[in-house]
C-alpha positions as CSV (number, residue, x, y, z in Angstrom):
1,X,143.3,49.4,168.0
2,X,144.8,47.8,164.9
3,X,148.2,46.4,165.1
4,X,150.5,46.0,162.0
5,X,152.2,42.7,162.4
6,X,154.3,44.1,159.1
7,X,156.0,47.2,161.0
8,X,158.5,47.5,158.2
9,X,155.9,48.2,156.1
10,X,154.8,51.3,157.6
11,X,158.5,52.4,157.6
12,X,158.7,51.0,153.8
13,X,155.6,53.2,152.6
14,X,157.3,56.6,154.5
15,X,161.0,56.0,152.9
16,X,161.1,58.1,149.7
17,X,157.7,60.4,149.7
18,X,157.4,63.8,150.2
19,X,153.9,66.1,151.6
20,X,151.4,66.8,148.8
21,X,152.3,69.6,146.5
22,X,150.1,72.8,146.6
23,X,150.1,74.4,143.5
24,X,148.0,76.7,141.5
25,X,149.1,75.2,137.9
26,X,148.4,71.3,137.7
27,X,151.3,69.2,137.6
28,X,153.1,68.7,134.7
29,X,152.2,65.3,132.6
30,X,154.5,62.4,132.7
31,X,153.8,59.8,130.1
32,X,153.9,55.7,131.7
33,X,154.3,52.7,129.7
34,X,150.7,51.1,129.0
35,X,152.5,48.0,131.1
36,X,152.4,50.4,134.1
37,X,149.1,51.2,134.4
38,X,147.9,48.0,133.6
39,X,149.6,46.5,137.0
40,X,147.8,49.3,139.2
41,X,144.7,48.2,137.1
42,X,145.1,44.7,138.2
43,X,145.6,45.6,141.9
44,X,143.3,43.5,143.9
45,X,143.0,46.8,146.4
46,X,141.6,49.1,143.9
47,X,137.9,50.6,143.9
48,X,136.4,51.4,140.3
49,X,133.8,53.6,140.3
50,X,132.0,55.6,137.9
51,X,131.7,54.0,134.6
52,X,132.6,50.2,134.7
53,X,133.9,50.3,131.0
54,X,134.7,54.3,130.5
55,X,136.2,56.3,127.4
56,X,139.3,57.1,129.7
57,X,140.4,55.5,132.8
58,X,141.7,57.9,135.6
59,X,143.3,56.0,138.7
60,X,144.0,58.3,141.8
61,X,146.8,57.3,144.9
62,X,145.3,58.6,147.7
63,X,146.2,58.7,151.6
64,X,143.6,59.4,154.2
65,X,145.8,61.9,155.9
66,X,146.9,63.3,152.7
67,X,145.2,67.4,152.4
68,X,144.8,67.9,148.5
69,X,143.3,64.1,148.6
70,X,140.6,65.9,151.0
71,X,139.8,68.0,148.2
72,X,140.0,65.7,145.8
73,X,137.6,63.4,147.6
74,X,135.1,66.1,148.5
75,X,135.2,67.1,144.4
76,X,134.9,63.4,143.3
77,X,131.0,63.4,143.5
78,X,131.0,66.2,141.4
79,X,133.5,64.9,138.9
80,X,131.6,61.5,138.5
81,X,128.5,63.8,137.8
82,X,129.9,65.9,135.4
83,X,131.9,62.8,133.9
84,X,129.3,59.7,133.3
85,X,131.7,58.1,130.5
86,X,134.9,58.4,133.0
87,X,136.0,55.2,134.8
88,X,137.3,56.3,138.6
89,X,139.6,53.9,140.3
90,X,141.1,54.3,143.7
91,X,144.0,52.9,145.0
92,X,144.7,53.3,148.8
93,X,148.6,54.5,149.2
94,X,149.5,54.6,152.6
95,X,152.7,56.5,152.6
96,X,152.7,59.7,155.2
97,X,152.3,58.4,158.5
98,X,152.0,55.1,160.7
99,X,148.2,56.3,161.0
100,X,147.6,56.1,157.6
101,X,148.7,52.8,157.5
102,X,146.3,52.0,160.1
103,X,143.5,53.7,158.5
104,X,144.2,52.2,155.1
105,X,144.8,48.5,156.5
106,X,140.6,49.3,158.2
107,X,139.5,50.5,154.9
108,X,140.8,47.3,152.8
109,X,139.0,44.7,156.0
110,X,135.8,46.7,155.2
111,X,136.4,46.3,151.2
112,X,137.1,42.8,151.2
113,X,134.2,42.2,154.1
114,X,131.5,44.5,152.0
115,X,132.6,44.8,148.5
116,X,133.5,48.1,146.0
117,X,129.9,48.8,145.8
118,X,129.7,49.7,149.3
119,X,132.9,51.5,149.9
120,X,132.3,55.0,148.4
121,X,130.3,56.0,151.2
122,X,133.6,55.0,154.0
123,X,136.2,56.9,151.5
124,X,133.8,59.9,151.9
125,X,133.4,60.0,155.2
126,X,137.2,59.0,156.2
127,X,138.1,62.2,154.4
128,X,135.1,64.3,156.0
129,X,137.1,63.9,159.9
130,X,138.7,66.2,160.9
131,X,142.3,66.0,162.1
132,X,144.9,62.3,161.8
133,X,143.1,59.3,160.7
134,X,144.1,56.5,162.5
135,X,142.8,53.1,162.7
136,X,140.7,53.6,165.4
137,X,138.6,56.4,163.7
138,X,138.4,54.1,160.7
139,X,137.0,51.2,162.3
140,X,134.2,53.7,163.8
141,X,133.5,55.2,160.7
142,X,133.3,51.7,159.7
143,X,131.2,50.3,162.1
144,X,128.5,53.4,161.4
145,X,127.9,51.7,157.7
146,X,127.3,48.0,159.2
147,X,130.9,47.2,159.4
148,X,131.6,44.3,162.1
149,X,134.8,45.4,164.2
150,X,135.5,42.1,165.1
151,X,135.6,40.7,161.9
152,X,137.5,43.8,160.5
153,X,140.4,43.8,162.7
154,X,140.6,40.8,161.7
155,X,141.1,41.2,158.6
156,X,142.8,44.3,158.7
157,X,145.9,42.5,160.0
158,X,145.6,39.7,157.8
159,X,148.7,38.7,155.7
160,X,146.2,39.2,152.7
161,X,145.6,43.0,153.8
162,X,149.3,43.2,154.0
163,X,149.9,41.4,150.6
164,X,147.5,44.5,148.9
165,X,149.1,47.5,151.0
166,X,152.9,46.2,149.4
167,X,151.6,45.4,146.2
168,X,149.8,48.8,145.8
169,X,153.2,50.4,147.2
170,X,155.2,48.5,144.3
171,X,153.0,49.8,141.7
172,X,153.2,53.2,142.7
173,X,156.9,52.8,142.9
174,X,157.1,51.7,139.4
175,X,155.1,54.7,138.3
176,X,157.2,57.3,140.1
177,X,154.3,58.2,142.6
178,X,156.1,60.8,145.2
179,X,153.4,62.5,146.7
180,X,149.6,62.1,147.5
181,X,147.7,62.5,145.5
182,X,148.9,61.4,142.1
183,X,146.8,60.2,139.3
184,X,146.9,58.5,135.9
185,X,144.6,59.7,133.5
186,X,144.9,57.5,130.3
187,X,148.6,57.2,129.6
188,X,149.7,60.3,131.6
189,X,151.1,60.6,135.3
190,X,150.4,63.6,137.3
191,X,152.3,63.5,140.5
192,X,150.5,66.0,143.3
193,X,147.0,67.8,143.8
194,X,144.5,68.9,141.1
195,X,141.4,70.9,141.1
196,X,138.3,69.8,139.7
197,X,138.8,72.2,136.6
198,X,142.4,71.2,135.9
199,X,141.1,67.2,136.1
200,X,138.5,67.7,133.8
201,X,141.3,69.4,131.6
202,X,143.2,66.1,131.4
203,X,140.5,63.6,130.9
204,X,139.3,65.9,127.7
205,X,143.1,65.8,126.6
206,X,143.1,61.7,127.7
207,X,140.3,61.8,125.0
208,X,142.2,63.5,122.3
């Protein structure tokens, strides 16, 4: 089982969010300062996908116990599809539960041990269980795509791991994220979940 040895940061990562919003209209968009989305683009934690150098840059906060980021990840094969000039970066956000935390400090081990190019495959199936996602479940989902479980939970409760799970959180602070999921597409915030119709609407707009 992983053990934070940063327990404030689970409770740090709770204080201040709220459950995903369900809606059938998107969310309304919130224009950021450039400045802002450059910091979550220099997060060491994130995972760029898609296009490496892409007409418009969307950047999703997830959590692996979040509902609408299911959705979101089970659509996000689709999306890529459907958008080859889009550049897809994810940014673990560990804010509803001490489990997520868990899960999310498993997930960055396996990224650091294994690399973006292999981590697509983990984000899917972490969000194909069914039921909480813990650390445990991580780590065995994990160790099914040649993760090492030794060497992950050791890494997992690194002070490095730690360092990208706070630094992530500060970003997201910065940019008003209250809910999972939330996403920046170009210059615009959108706080809560989206369907695949309602992305693709904001990425056209992102492209003016």
């Amino acid at each position: 089982m992983i053990l934070s040895r940063r327990v404030l940061l689970a409770g740090l990562a709770l204080s201040g969010t709220k459950a995903p919003v369900f809606a059938q209209s998107a969310p309304e968009p919130q224009m950021v300062p450039v400045e802002l989305i450059e910091n979550a683009l220099n997060l060491p934690s994130i995972v760029r996908l898609g296009h490496q150098h892409g007409d418009v840059i969307m950047v999703e906060y997830f959590d692996y116990n979040c509902p609408w980021c299911k959705r979101s990840a089970q659509a996000l094969p689709e999306l890529l599809k459907a958008e080859p000039e889009l550049s897809y970066v994810l940014v673990n956000f560990a804010v509803l539960s001490p489990q997520s935390v868990a899960a999310t400090r498993a997930a960055l081990a396996f990224l650091q041990l294994y690399g973006p190019e292999r981590y697509l495959p983990l984000h899917l199936a972490l969000f194909g269980l069914r039921g909480t996602v813990d650390g445990e479940r991580a780590l065995a989902e994990a160790e099914k795509l040649g993760g090492d479980r030794s060497r992950m939970t050791e890494i997992a409760n690194s002070d490095k791991t730690t360092g990208w799970m706070k630094d992530a959180f500060a970003t997201g602070n910065d940019l008003g994220v209250v809910a999972t999921p939330s996403f920046l597409i170009g210059t615009d915030a959108y706080v809560g979940g989206m369907s695949l119709a309602q992305k693709r609407e904001a990425i056209a707009r992102a492209r003016g």
